[in-house]
C-alpha positions as CSV (number, residue, x, y, z in Angstrom):
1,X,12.0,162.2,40.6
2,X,12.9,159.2,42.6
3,X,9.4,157.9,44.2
4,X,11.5,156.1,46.7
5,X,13.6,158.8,48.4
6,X,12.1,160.0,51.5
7,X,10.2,163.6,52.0
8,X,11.3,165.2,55.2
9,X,8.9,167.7,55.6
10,X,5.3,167.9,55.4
11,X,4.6,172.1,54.9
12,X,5.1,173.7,51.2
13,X,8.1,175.7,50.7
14,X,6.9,179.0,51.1
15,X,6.4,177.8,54.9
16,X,9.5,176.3,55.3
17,X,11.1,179.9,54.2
18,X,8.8,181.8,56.4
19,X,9.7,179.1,59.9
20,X,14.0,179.0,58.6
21,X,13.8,182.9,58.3
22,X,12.1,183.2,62.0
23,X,15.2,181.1,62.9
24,X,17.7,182.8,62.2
25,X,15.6,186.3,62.9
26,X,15.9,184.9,66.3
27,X,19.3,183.7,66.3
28,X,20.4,187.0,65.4
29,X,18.4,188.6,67.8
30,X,19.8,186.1,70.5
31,X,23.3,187.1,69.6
32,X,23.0,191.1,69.3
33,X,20.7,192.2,71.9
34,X,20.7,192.1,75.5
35,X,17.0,191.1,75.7
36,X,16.0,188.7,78.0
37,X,15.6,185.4,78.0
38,X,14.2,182.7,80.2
39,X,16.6,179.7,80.8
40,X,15.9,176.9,83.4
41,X,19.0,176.4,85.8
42,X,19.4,172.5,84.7
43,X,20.2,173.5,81.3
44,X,22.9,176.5,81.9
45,X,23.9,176.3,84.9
46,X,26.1,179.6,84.6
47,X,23.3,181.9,83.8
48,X,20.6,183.6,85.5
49,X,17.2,183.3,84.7
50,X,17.3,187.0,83.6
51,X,20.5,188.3,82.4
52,X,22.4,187.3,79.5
53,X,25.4,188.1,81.1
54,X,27.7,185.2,82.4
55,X,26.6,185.0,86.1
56,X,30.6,183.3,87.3
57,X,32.4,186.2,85.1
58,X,29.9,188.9,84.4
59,X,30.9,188.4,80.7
60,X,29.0,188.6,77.5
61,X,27.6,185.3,76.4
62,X,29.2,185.6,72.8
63,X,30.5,181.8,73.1
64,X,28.8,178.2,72.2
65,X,29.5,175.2,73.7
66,X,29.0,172.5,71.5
67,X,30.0,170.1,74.5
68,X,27.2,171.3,76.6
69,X,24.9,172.4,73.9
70,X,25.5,176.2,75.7
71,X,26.0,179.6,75.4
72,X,29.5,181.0,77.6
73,X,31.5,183.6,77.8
74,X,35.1,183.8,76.6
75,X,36.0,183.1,80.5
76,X,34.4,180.2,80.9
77,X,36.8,178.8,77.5
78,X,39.6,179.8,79.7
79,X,39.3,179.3,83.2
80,X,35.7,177.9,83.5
81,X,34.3,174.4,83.1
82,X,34.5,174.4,79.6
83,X,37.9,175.3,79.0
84,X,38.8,171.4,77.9
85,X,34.8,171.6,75.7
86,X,34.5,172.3,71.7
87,X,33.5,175.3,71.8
88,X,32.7,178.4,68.7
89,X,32.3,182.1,68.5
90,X,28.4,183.1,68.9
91,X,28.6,184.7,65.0
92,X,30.0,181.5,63.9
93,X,27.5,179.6,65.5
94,X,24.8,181.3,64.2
95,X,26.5,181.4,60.7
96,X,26.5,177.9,60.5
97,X,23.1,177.5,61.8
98,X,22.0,180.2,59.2
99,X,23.8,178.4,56.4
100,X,22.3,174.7,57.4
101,X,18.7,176.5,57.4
102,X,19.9,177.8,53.9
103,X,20.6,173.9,52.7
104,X,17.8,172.6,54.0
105,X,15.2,174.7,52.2
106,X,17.1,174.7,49.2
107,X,17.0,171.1,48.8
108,X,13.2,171.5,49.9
109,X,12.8,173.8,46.7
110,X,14.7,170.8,44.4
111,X,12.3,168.3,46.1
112,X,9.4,170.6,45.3
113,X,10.1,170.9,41.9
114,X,10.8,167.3,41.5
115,X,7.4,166.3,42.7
116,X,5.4,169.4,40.5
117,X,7.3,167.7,37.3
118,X,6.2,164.5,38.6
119,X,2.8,165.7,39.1
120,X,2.3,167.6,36.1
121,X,4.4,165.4,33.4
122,X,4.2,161.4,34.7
123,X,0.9,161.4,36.2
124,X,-0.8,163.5,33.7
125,X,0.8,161.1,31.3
126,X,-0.5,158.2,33.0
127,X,-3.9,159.7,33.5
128,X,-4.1,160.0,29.5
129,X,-3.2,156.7,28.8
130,X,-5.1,155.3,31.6
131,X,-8.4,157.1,29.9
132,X,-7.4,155.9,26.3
133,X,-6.5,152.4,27.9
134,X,-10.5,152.4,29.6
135,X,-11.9,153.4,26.5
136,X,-10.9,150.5,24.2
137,X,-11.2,148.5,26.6
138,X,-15.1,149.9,26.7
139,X,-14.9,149.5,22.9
140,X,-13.8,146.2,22.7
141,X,-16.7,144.7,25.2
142,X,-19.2,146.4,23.2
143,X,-18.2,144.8,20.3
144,X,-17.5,141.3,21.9
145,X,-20.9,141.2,23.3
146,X,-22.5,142.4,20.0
147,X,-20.7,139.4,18.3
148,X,-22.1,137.4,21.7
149,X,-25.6,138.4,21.1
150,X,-25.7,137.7,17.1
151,X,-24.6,134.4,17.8
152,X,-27.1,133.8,20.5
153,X,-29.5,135.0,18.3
154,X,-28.4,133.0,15.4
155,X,-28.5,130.0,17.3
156,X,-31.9,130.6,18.7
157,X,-33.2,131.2,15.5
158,X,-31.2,127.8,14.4
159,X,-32.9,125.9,17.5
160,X,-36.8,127.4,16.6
161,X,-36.3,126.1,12.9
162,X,-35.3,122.6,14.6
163,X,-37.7,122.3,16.9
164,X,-40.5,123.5,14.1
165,X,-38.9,120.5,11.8
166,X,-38.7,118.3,14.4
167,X,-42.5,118.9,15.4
168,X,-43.6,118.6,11.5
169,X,-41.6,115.5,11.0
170,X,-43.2,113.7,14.7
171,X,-47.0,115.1,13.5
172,X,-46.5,113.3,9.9
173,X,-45.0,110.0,11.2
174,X,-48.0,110.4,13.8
175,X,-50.8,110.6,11.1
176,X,-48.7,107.9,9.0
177,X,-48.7,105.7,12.3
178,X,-52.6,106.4,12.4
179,X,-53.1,105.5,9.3
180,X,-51.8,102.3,9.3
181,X,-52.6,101.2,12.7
182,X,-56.1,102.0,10.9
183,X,-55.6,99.5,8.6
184,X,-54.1,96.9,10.9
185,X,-57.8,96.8,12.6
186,X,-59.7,97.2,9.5
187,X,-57.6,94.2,8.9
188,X,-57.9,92.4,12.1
189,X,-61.9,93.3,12.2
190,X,-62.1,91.3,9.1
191,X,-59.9,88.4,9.9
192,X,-62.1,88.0,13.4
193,X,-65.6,88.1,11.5
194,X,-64.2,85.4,9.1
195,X,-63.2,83.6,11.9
196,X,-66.2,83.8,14.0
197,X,-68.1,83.0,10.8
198,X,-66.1,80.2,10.2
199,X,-66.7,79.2,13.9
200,X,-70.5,79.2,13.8
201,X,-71.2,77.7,10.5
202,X,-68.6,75.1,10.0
203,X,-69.3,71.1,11.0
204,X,-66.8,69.6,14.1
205,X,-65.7,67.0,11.7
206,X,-64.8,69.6,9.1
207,X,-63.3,71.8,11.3
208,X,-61.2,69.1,12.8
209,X,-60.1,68.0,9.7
210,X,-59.5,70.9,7.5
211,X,-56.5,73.4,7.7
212,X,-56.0,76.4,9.9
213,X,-56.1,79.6,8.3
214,X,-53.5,81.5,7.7
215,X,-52.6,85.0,6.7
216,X,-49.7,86.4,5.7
217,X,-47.9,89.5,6.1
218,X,-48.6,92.6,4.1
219,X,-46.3,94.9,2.9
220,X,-46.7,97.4,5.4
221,X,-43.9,97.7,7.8
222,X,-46.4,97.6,10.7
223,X,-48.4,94.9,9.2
224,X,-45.6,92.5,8.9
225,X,-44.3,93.5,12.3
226,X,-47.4,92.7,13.6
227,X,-47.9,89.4,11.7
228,X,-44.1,88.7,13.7
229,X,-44.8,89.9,16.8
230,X,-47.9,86.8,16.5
231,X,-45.9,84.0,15.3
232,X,-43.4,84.5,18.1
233,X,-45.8,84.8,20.5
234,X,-45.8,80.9,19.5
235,X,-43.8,77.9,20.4
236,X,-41.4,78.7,17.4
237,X,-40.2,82.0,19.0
238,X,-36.4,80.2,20.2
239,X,-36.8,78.0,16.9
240,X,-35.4,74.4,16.4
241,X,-33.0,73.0,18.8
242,X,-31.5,70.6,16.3
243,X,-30.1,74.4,14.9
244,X,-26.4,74.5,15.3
245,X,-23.2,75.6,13.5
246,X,-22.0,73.1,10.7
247,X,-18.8,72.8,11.4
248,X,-17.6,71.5,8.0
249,X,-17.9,75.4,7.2
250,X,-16.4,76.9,9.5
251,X,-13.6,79.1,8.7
252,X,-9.9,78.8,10.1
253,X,-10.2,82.4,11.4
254,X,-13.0,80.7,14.1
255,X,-13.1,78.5,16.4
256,X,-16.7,76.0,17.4
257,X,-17.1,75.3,20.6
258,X,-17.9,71.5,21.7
259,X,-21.8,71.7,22.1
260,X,-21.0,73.6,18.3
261,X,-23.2,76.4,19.4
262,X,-20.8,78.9,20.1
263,X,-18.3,81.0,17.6
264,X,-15.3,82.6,18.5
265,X,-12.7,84.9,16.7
266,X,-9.1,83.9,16.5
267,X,-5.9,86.2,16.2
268,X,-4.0,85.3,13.4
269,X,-1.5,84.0,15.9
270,X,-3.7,81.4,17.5
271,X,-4.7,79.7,14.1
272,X,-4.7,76.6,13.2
273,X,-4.7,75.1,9.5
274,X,-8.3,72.6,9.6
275,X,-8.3,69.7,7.0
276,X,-9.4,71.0,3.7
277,X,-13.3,71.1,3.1
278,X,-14.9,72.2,-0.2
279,X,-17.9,73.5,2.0
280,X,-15.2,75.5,4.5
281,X,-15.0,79.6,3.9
282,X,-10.8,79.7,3.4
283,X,-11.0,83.2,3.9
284,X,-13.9,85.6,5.4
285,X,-14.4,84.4,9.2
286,X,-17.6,82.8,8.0
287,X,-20.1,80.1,9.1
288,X,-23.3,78.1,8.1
289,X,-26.1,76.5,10.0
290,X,-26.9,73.2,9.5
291,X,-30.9,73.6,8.8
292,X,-31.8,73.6,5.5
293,X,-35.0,76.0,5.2
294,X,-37.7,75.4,2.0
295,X,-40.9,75.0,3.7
296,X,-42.8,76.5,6.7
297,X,-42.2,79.1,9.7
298,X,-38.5,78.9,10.9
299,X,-36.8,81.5,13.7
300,X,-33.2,81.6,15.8
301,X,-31.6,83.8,18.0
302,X,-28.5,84.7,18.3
303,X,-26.5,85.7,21.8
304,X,-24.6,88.6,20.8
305,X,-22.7,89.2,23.8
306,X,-19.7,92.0,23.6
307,X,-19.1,91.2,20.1
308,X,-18.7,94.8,17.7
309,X,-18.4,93.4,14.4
310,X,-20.6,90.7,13.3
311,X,-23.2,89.6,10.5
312,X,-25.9,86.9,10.7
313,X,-28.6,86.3,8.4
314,X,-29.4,84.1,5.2
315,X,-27.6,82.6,2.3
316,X,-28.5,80.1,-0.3
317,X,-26.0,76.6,-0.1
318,X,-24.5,77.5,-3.6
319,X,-23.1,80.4,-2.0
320,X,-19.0,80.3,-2.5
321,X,-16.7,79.4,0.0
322,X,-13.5,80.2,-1.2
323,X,-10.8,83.0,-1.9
324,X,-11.5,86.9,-0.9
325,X,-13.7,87.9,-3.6
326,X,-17.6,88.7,-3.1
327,X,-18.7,85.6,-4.0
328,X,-17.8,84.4,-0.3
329,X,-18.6,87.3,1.6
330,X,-22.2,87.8,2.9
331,X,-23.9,90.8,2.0
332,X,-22.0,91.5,-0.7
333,X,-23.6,89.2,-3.1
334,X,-27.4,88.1,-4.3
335,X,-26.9,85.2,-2.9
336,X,-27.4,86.2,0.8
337,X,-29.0,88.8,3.2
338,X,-27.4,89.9,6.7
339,X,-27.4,91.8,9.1
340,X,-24.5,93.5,10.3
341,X,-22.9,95.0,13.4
342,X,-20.1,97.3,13.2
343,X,-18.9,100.1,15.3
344,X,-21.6,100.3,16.7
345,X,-24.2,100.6,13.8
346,X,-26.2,98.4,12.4
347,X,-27.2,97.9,8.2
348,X,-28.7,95.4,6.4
349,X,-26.5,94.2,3.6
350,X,-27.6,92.5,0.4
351,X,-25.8,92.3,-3.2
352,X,-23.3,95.2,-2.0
353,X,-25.7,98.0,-0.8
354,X,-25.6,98.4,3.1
355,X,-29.1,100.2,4.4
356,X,-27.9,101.8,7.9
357,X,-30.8,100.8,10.4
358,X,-31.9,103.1,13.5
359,X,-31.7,100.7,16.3
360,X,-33.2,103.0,19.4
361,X,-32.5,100.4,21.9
362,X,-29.1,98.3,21.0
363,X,-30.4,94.6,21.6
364,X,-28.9,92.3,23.7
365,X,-29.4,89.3,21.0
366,X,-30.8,89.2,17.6
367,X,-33.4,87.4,16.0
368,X,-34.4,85.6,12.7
369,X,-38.0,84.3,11.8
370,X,-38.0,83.2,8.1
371,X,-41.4,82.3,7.0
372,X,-41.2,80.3,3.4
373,X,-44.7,80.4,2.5
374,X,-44.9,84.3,2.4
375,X,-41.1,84.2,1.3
376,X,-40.8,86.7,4.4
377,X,-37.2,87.4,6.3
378,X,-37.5,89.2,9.8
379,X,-34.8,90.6,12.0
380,X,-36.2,91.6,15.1
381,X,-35.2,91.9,18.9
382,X,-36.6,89.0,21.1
383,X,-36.5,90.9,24.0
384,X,-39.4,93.2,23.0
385,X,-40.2,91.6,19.5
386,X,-39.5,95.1,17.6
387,X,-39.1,94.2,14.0
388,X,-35.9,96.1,13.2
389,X,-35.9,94.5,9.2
390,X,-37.9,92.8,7.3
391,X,-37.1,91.3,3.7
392,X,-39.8,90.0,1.4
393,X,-38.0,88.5,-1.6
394,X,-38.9,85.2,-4.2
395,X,-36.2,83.1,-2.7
396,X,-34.9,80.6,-5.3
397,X,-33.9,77.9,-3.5
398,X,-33.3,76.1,0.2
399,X,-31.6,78.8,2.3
400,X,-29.1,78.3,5.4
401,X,-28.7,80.3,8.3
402,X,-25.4,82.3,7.7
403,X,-22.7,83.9,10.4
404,X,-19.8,85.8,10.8
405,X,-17.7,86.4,13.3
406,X,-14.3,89.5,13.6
407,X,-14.7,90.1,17.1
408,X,-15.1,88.1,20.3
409,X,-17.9,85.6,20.2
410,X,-21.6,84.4,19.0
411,X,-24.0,81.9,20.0
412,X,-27.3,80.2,19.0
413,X,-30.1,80.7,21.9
414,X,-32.3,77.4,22.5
């Protein structure tokens, strides 16, 4: 059944039989009997309001006038006013009628039937499938929120095992951190009563005369950071400003600025062929400082600024200087420790073996404090004097501050 074709009715069939056959009942009745029937004089105009007799010709009305919408008598086709009107016997009047009734309620029936099937066949069918449609669809959110709730569960479980870890791991570093803070003033408790002895019961003159004491830093992390944080609490916390870049090393990947406290990286475009030095890297963008170190307390910082890859450190002077080979690059021989800058991370570097370092706070600038006597390297960050490395290590010979540069720029801080 078409869903778009227009219903014309709005009672079931049986009604529409029962109203077409009181129709025609009265139709029939209309044209057999001489009953009668009330018509207003504006629609006839030839009849009385009680006869069924033509009231010009005293005839049977057994004539329709299509024209006038009428019934006449054979007279009035003739001689009256609708002699020039369509006009049709009564019994073929009412035959037609009868038959158009007939049509009608026949194609009421088809239309009936159309819409039962319709009822009974499509929208059952859709009805089904709708149902079997809502129910996996039921099925399939059950199961997608069961899957939902094992993974939250999962991960909640995953997240209490972390935090548990987490908590373990902060309590032990928190008992190590006791313990050695414990020391440090067990340590500093003796160092004061040694000093206040030696205060009280030694002479001016010796006392002017004789030599400070000095500790050294133990080989507690903490110990030596505090030992560092003292020293550069000192007058050597910027270190020497004779300290600058010796320029007779300086590779051809670099460029030294004028005051010869700044390094820069070159593009491979931008180079420039320098005479030849035996003392000059030839291949890694390195550079040496011109202080030779063999005695006492020595530190330097370095100005990072945006620079990403970079090392600075320690080397000794026999270090090499030439080809591509590990000899000349630092960190990757015994001959010198550095710390590096790359990506991002930091590592210390020494004979080939890279220790990654958790830096918390990235430092602005880096520094250095080598002190000889204890044979003691620091790295640390001279903004807030964290030790971020420390190397203790029976240096051989005079060392030299040692840099490299393969992005941007780097500068010693007086």
């Amino acid at each position: 059944m078409d869903l778009q074709q227009p219903i014309f009715f709005s009672l079931d069939v049986h009604q529409h039989e029962t109203l077409s056959a009181k129709v025609v009942s009265r139709l029939s009745r209309k044209a057999a009997s001489t009953s009668v029937v009330t018509t207003s004089d504006s629609e006839s105009g030839n009849f009385s309001g009680e006869s069924e007799l033509c009231m010009e010709h005293e005839s049977d009305l057994d004539w329709f006038c299509s024209s006038e919408q009428k019934l006449i008598c054979l007279h009035c086709t003739i001689v009256g006013s609708c002699q020039s009107h369509t006009v049709t016997p009564l019994v073929s009047r009412v035959t037609g009628v009868r038959n158009q009734l007939v049509n009608i309620c026949e194609k009421m029936q088809l239309q009936a039937q159309r819409m039962e099937r319709f009822i009974n066949q499509t929208l059952t069918a859709k009805e089904r499938a709708l149902q079997v449609e809502a129910s996996g669809a039921r099925e399939q959110v059950v199961a997608q929120v069961s899957v939902v709730r094992e993974a939250v569960e999962e991960e909640e479980q995953r997240l209490l095992d972390a935090v548990q870890r987490e908590e373990e791991r902060v309590e032990q570093c928190l008992l190590t951190q006791r313990a050695h803070w414990g020391q440090a003033l067990a340590m500093l408790t003796q160092t004061r009563t040694r000093l206040v002895h030696t205060l009280t019961n030694t002479p001016d003159i010796q006392l002017a005369i004789g030599k400070q004491p000095r500790s050294s830093p133990s080989d507690s992390k903490l110990m030596r950071g505090l030992w560092a944080s003292a020293i550069l609490l000192g007058p050597t916390a910027y270190g020497s400003a004779n300290l600058t870049f010796d320029q007779r090393t300086v590779s051809s990947a670099l460029s030294l600025s004028e005051d010869l406290c700044t390094l820069t990286f070159l593009p491979k475009w931008s180079r420039q062929s320098p005479p030849y030095n035996p003392a000059r890297f030839d291949c890694w963008p390195n550079a040496l400082g011109t202080l030779a170190i063999s005695s006492g307390t020595h530190s330097w910082v370095i100005d990072m600024g945006e620079s990403g890859a970079f090392k600075v450190g320690v080397c000794y002077s026999s270090m090499g200087r030439k080809d591509s080979g590990n000899d000349s690059h630092l960190g990757y021989n015994i001959q010198s420790w550095v710390l590096s800058k790359y990506n991002g991370d930091f590592s210390f570097c020494h004979a080939g073996k890279n220790t990654p370092l958790h830096v918390v706070h990235k430092p602005k600038s880096l520094g250095l404090l080598l002190d000889w006597p204890s044979q003691t390297l620091i790295f640390y960050d001279p903004d807030s004097s964290a030790v971020l490395h420390s190397v203790r290590h029976a240096f051989s010979g005079p060392l030299l501050p040692a840099f490299a540069v393969a992005d941007r720029s780097v500068s010693i801080l007086h």
